[in-house]
Every structure is written in C-alpha cells, then in structure tokens.
PLY file of the C-alpha trace (Angstrom):
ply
format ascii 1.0
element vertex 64
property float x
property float y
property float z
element edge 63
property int vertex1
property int vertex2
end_header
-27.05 44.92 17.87
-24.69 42.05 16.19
-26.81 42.89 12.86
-26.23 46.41 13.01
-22.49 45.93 13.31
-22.34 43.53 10.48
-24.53 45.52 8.10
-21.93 48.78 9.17
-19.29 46.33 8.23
-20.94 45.43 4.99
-21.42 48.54 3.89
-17.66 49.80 4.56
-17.15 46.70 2.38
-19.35 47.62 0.00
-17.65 51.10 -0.16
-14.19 50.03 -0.50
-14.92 47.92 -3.37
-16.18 50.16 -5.52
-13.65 52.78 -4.75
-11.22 50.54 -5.60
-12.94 49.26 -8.89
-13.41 52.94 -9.82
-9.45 53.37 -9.47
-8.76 50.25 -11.70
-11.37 51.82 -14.02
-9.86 54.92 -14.20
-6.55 53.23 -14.35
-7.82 51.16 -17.96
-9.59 53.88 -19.05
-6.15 56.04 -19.46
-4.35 53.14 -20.67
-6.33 52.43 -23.69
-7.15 56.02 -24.19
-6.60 56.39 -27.95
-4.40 59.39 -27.50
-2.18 56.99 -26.37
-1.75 54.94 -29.56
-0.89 57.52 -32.58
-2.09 56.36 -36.09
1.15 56.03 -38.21
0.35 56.86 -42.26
2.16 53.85 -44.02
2.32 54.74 -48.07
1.47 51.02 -50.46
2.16 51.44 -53.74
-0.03 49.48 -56.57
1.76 46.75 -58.16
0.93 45.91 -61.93
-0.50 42.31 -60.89
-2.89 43.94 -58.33
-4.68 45.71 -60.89
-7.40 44.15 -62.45
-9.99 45.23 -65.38
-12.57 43.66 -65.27
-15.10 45.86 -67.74
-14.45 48.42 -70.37
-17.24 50.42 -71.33
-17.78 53.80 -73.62
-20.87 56.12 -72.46
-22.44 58.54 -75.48
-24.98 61.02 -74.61
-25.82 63.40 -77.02
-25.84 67.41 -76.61
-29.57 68.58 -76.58
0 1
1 2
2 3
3 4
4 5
5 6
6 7
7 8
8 9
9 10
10 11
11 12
12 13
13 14
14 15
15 16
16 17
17 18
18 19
19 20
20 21
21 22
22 23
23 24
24 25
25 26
26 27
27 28
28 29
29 30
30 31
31 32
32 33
33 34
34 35
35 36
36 37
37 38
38 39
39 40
40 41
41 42
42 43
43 44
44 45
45 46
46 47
47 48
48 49
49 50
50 51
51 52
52 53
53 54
54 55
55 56
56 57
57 58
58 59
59 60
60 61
61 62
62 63
C-alpha cells in the first residue's frame, strides 16, 4: 500500500511540474514574441570613400 501512495504522490509531482513549466513556457514564449520588438527603418547614406570600382566594362551586341 506504501507504493501505491508514493507512486500517487509521484505522479501529483509529476503533474505539477509540468504545469508549472508550461506557465514559464507560455510566460517566454510572449516575451520574446516578435510583435513585441518593432523593426525600426534607420536611412545610411553612401559616403564617397565607401564606393569602390573595381571593373569597367562596355558590352556590344549587334541588332540582327
């Protein structure tokens, strides 16, 4: 009979746990939700010594 209450208790262990880890998962999950953390559009402009050629070229194809 003592195994029977221990494997009761085990499993109301067992049961608690995970409800609790499925709270803290649901609790992460809607923290790092990407709704959460807008994307902000941040304009760079070119500068002259950023641009860099490196070959010219000059493509001819004739009409048929």
């Amino acid at each position: 009979m003592s195994q029977r209450g221990s494997r009761e208790e085990i499993e109301e262990a067992l049961e608690a746990l995970n409800d609790a880890m499925q709270e803290e998962i649901e609790v992460i999950s809607e923290k790092y939700m990407p709704e959460n953390y807008p994307i902000e559009t941040v304009p760079i402009k070119a500068k002259k010594s950023d641009i860099e050629i490196k070959t010219c070229a000059i493509v001819w194809r004739p009409l048929p």
